[in-house]
Structures are given as C-alpha cells and as structure tokens.
N, C-alpha and C positions, 0 to 999 in steps of 0.2 A: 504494500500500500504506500502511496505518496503521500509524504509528509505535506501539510499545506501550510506550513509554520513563514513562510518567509514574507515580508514587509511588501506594500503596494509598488509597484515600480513606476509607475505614475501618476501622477494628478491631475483630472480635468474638472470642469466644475462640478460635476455630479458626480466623480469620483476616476477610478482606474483601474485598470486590469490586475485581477490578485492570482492571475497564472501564473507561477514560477518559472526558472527556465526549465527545460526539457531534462528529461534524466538522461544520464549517460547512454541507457539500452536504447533512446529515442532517437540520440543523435547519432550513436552508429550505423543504427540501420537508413537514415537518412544515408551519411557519408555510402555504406553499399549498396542502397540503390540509385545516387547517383552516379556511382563507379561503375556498377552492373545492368543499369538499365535495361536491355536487351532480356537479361535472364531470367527476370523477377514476374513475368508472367502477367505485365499490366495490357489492360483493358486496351485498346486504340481509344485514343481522344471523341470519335466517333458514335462511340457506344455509349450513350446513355444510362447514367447510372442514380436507380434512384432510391434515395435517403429515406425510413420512417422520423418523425419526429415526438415524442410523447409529451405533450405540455401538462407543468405541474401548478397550478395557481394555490398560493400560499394564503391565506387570508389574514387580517392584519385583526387588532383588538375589537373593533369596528366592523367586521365582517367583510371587510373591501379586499379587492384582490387587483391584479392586472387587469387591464381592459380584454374584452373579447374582441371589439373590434380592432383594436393593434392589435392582439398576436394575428389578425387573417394579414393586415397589412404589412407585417414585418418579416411574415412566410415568405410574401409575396416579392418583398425587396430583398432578403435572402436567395431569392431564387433568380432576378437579375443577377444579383452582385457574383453567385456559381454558375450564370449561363453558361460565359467564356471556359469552363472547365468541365462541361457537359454534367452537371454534378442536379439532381432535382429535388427536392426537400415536399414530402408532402404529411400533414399532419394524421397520427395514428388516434382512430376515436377512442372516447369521448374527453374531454377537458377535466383531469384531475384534483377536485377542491380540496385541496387539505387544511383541513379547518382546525389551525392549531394555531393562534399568535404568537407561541415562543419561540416561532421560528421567520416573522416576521414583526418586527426587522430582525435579521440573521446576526447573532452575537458572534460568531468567530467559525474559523470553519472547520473544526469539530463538529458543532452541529449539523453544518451543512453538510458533513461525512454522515451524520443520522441520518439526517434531512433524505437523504439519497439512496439510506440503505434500507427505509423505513417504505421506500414510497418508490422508486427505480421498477420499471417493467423491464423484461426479455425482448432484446431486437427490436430495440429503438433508441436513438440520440434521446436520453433525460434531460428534460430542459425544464427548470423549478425556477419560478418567477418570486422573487420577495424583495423584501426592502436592503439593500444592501450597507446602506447610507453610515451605521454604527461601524462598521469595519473601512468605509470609507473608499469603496471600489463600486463598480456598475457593472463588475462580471468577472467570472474564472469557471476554467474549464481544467479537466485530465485530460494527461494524456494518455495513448493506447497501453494498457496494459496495470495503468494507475489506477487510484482510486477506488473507492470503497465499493464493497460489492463484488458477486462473482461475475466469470467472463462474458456473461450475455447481455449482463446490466451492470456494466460498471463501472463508476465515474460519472462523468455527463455534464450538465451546464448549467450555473445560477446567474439567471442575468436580473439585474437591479432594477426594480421598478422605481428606485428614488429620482428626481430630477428627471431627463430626459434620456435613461441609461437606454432603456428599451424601447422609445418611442420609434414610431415612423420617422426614417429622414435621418438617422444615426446610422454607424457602423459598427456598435460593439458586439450583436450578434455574428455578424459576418467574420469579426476578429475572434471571436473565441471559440465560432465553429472551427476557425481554421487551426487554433492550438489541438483540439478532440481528435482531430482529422492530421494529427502530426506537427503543424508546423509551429516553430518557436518565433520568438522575437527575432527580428533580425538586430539588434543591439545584443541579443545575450551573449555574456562572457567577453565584451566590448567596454562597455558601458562603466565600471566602473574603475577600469585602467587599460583606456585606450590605444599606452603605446608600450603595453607591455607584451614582450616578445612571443614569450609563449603561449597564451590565451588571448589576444585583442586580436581579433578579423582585423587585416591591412588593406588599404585602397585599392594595392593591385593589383590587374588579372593578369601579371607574367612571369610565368613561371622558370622564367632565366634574366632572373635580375643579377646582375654583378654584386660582388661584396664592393661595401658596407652594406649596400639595401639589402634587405630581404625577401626572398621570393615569397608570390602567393600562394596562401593558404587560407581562399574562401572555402576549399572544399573538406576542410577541418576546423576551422573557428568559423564563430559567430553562426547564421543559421544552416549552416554549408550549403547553401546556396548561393554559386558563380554568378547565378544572371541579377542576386539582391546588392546592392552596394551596400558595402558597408556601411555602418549605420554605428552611434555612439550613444545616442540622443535616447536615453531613457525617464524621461518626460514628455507630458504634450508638448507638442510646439508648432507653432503656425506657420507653414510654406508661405504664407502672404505676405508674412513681416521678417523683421529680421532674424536669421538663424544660424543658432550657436555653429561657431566655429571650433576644431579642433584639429591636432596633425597627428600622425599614425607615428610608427618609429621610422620608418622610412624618411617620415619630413612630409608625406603628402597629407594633403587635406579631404579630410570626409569629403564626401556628397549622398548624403544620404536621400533616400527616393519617396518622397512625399505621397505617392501614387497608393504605395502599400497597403493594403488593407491590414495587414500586419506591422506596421510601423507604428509609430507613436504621435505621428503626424497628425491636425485636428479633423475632423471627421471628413468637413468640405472637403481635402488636399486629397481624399484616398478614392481609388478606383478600380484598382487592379491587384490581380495575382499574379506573380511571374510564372512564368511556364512552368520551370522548374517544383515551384509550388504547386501549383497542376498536378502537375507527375505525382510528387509523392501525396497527396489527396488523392487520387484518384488510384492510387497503390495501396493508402492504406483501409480504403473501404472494402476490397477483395480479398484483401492480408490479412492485418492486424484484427482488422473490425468486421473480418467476412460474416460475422451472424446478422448487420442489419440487414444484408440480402434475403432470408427468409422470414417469412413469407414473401410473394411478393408482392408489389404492390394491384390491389382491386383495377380495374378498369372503370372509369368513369368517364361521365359525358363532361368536356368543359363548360364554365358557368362564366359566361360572357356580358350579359347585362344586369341592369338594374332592376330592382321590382316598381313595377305603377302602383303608385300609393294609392288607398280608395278610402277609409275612415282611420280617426277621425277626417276629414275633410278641412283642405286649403283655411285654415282663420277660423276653425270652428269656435263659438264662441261660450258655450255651454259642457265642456266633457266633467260629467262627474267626478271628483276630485279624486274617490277612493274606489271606482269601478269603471275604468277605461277602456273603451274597445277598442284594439287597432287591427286594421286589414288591409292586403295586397294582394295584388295579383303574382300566383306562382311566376318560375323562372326556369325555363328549358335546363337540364342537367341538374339542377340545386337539389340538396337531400336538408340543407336546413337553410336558417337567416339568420344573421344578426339582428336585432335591435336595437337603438336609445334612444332612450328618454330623456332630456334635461332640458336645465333653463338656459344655459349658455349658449352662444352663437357656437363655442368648439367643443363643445358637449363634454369639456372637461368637468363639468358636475352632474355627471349622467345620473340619475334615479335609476334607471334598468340600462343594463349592458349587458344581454346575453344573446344564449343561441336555442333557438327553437325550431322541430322540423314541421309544423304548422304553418300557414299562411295568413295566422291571428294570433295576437293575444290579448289576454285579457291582465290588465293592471287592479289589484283590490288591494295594493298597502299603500301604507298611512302618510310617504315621504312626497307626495305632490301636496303642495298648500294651495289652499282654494284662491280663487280668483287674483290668479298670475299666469304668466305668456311663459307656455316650452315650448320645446321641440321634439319631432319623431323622425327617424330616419329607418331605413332596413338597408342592408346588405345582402348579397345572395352567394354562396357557396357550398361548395363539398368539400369533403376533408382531401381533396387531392389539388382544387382550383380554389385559391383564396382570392386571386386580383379582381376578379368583377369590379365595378366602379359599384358606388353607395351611390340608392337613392340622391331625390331633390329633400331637402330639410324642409320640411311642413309646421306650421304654426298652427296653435290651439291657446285657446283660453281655458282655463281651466274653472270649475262650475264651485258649487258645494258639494260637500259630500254627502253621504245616503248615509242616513240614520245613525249618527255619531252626536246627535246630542245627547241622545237616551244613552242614561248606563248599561251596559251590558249584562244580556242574560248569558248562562252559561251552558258547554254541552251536558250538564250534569241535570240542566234545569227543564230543557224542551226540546224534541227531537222531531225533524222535518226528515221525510222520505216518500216515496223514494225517492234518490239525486238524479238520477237518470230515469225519465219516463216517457212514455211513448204516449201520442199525439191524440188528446182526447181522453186521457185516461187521469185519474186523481191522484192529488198527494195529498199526504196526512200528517197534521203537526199534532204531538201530544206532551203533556208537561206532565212532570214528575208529580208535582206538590200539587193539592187544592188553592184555591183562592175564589173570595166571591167578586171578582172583577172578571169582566171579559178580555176578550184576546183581541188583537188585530193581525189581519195579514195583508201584505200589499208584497204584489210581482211588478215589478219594471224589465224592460226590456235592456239594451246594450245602450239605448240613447238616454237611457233614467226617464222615460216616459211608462206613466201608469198604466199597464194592462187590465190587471185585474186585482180588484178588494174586497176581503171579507172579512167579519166582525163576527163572531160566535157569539152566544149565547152567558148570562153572566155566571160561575161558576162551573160553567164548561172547562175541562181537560181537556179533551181531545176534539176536531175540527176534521173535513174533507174537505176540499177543494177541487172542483172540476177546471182542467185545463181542456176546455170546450173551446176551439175559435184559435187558439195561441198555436203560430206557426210555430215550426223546429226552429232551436237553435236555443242560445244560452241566456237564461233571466237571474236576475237578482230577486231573492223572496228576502220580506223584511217582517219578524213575527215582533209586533209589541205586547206588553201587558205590562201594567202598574207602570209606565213609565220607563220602563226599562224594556231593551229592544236586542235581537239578533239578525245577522244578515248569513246569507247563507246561497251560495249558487245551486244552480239544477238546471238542468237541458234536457229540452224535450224534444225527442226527436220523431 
C-alpha cells in the first residue's frame, strides 16, 4: 500500500494536487516501456479504449453533496480532454451516496484510504467527491498497483468539491486521471534540486554532450518522458505572466511546457498530453489496470438534444410552494434527466439536483419559500453520453403552500388508502382515536386546483371517497380535523 503521508506540492486557490510522486515500480516500468515499446503489446492509437467510471458522492453535515449536473458535465470534458488518446470515460450506474459527514470535509488521507476501502467497486476508476478544503488540495489519485484495497478496486480518485476543484471548465480531473493511468508530474524529482546531478531531469535531449555538460537523461529522471521538457516548477504558475526562471547543471535554462495537463501550469495554459503520455495511458489500461476492461461497456443510443420543457410553464405565476409538478418531453436515447431547481441565474443554490429516469417530477419538501422567482432546467442523458446541451432555464413564481398552517397529524393518527387506485374506484381515510369533530378531505390536482371535497359526519372514524370523474394521474389528498391536517399523495390511474 502507498503511503499518502507527503505534503501538497502545490497551491492554487482552491487548493492542489496531494499525489505524490510515483513509486519506484511506476517509474521503471515507464522507463521499459519506453525503451520497449514495440514488445509490450499496446493497443494501436486506433483502437478505442473504453474506461468505467464509479462516482462516489460524499454528503456533507447538511446533506449536500456534489452536483449531478457537473459530474455529467465534467464526464463530458474529460472525455474531450482523452479524445487525442483515443481513451472514452463513461459512467458505471447508479450514483453512490454515502451518507456519512466525517468524511466530508476529508481530514487526512487515512480516511480517504477508508473512505475507499469502505465504498470502492470491482472494474471501475473510484472517483469519491468530498470536500477536500481541510487538507488543502482539490484532488489525488494512486497509482497502478497503490493504494488501498485489492486489485480490482484499488486506489482511485478524490476530487474536491471545495472552490472550483471539480467544476466544469477546470483540469484537475483530467490531471489526476492521468497520475491513476501512470503518469507522474513532470517536475518530480526536479523540483526540489534542480541542478542536482543525479536526480534533476536536465534541459537536454542529446545524448552526446561533451564533458563538462552532461548528457540526457529524460529517459530516467523527472517523468521519463523525452517528448515532456523539463519542468522544475512545483507550484501553480501562470504561462501568461511572468515565469520563474531557473538553470539545470549544465547552465541551461528550463522551458517548461505550459500545455500539460500534467504540469503545474494554471488550468487556462493546459491542453494536451504528449504522445508519449498516450502510450503509456493507453499501456496501462490493458497492463496494469486490464480489469477495467470487463465487463464491457453496454451499447447505447447517443443523447444529442435537449428536453422541451412543458410544466411548470414559461412565468408560471402560481406553482404550489411544497407540491411542484415538472414535465418534459422525452429525448431519443436518454435512460434518465437531470434536474434543478433554484433561485439563482447559475443555479449554484439549487433546491433539487438530481437524476431521475421519469419525464416528471414531483417536488413536496419544504426548501422552496412561497412567493419568490426560481428556476427549472432538465438535462438528458445515459450513463455512456453525458454532453447533451441543458434545456432553456424556465421561470416560475412560486405560490403558497398546501396545508402547512394546520399542525400536523401523524401516520400513527389517520391512514388514507389505497395510494395507488384505479379510475372510478374509492379511497378510504380512517383515524385511530375517536373525537366528536368531523373530518375534512380535499384532492387537488398537480396545478393545486380543487377537485374534489368531502366533510364526514361528526364523530365519524372512518370516510369513503368516490374518485368518480378524476382523470389518471397524480393528486394531492389533504385530511383535516380539529385543526390539524395531513397531506399525502395517490395516483389514480
């Protein structure tokens, strides 16, 4: 097992990479399968090779977790940023909640060695979202053969939901899939004595330099890759401004390559993988890590549009505060949607963020406040196509809510049934206790418009109700008595 004891190697505002460098066994077999290439049995560049991913949502004291709709969108930009290396990323169902806050925010990463070994599936990248922010990093990964857990689930990926570690529009997933997948920093063993002979990666790629200089040896220091410049720079730093300078023992000066997605470079500066980094990604998912291969991956249809929004409707001005109905039109290929809810223009204060494989749903808790302006949005995907474009953002006014002045009665107290009933047929409410007041019942529909009401008799228990006239689909029943009230769904179909 891989010790995860060593300090952050750099600082960005939301934190920094707490992957160490690479173990010895990692970077010799880099060095032989860049010396051996030929032998090692990799894949043609050609060949399509494609990745499960397991997402772990951590939930915090508050219940909160990562967004649903980022991780579709960061699948999505993952799997740009791997085009160039034929490499495809598609998520393994369903979305893991682990509902433990001592693991969010992540104290050290001992836990997060729990965290992994508690919660890790068989044949797939572990990727456990939590707060990293205490430790002070937005991500780390193991590498092949590290980490906790046995060989089919072992190790994997914490990326930081603090700040912007893991939003849309960053790289640090793409950086720490790429340590999982083998490759180290291209500063390690550089970086903290850069012109020291024996360990510092040197400027130059010739390997018949005269004495005093010394020949190269990218292909044994630093991340032994020939086609990576050397690199020194083990902090962010901005290709835009100005960048630290230093000289090798030779006397030459870095150039280190901004481009890296592996570099230290700030998110903007990075684009690419070197070839070489290719190769061995692309070597170590048939090698090292050949169990994410099976199963393979499902055949699905791709999910290329958006859903047409249909209720609530464009500015609706009335939606019941704590009994929302939303609906869309399906979307060729999609096996679920996303959703959110919020009041903000960037729905960073979403109410609901999830996924459902319905083309409705219904909202009944208590975090929308009455009469205030949100928003709704849907997304449409399968666990193989996340990029679809999101919906148009629709506006609603938000109503009162439905029978929340009354105190509540309890399930101990009156029992409505059946929940599911068929078209024409009764339901029956009955109450435990006596009392000589009467009851009341009212049905509303999805729009809080009164269907149907009835009033029992006074020291009546129990009630029928004919749902005579009431088309399928889903009602709110609301039973009063003495002032005190229960709401309760049923669908009749």
């Amino acid at each position: 097992m891989m010790s995860m004891t060593l300090g952050v190697q750099g600082q960005a505002l939301d934190g920094g990479c707490g992957t160490p460098p690479a173990p010895p066994q990692n970077l010799q077999w880099i060095e032989n399968l860049m010396a051996q290439q030929n032998v090692w049995g990799i894949e043609t560049n050609d060949t399509l090779i494609r990745v499960p991913i397991k997402a772990h949502f951590v939930t915090d004291i508050n219940g909160r977790t990562f967004s649903h709709k980022d991780l579709l969108d960061v699948v999505c930009e993952l799997n740009a940023k791997y085009k160039p290396a034929n490499i495809y990323f598609y998520l393994r169902p369903n979305i893991n909640i682990i509902r433990m806050p001592v693991y969010n925010p992540l104290a050290n990463f001992a836990a997060g060695n729990q965290l992994m070994l508690d919660n890790n599936i068989n044949r797939a990248v572990n990727v456990h979202f939590t707060n990293l922010g205490q430790m002070g990093l937005c991500g780390y990964a193991t590498y092949p053969g590290s980490g906790p857990g046995s060989t089919m689930r072992q190790g994997g990926m914490v990326m930081g939901t603090n700040g912007n570690c893991s939003s849309p529009g960053n790289t640090t997933f793409a950086h720490e899939m790429g340590h999982y997948l083998s490759l180290p920093h291209p500063f390690d063993e550089t970086e903290n004595d850069p012109d020291n002979a024996a360990t510092a990666e040197r400027v130059t790629r010739n390997n018949n330099e005269v004495l005093p200089r010394l020949r190269a040896n990218c292909a044994t220091a630093g991340d032994r890759f020939c086609d990576t410049p050397a690199d020194f720079i083990g902090t962010r730093w901005n290709c835009a401004g100005p960048v630290p300078t230093q000289l090798d023992i030779n006397g030459d000066q870095f150039q280190p390559d901004p481009t890296l997605y592996m570099s230290y470079s700030l998110d903007f500066c990075q684009n690419r993988f070197s070839p070489s980094q290719i190769t061995a990604m692309r070597a170590t998912i048939p090698g090292l890590r050949g169990y994410l291969l099976q199963p393979t991956m499902p055949t699905l249809d791709s999910v290329k549009v958006a859903p047409a929004m249909i209720q609530p409707v464009q500015n609706d001005t009335n939606v019941v505060s704590n009994f929302a109905f939303f609906k869309w039109q399906s979307v060729p290929g999609a096996t679920h949607y996303c959703i959110q809810i919020a009041r903000s223009a960037n729905f960073s204060d979403a109410i609901v963020d999830t996924f459902v494989t319905d083309t409705q749903f219904l909202y009944t808790a208590n975090r929308m406040v009455p009469n205030a302006t949100y928003r709704w949005r849907v997304k449409a995907f399968n666990w193989q196509y996340t990029c679809a474009p999101i919906s148009a953002s629709w506006t609603f006014r938000s109503g009162a809510p439905f029978g929340v002045q009354a105190s509540q009665l309890s399930a101990d107290e009156v029992e409505l049934f059946p929940s599911v009933v068929e078209a024409g047929a009764p339901i029956r409410v009955r109450f435990t206790e006596p009392s000589a007041q009467s009851f009341q019942l009212s049905i509303l529909d999805l729009h809080g418009k009164l269907v149907k009401s009835f009033s029992s008799n006074p020291a009546d228990q129990e009630g029928t109700v004919s749902l005579d006239g009431m088309n399928s689909g889903m009602y709110l029943v609301q039973i009063t008595r003495e002032g005190r009230s229960m709401n309760k769904k049923i669908i009749v179909r």
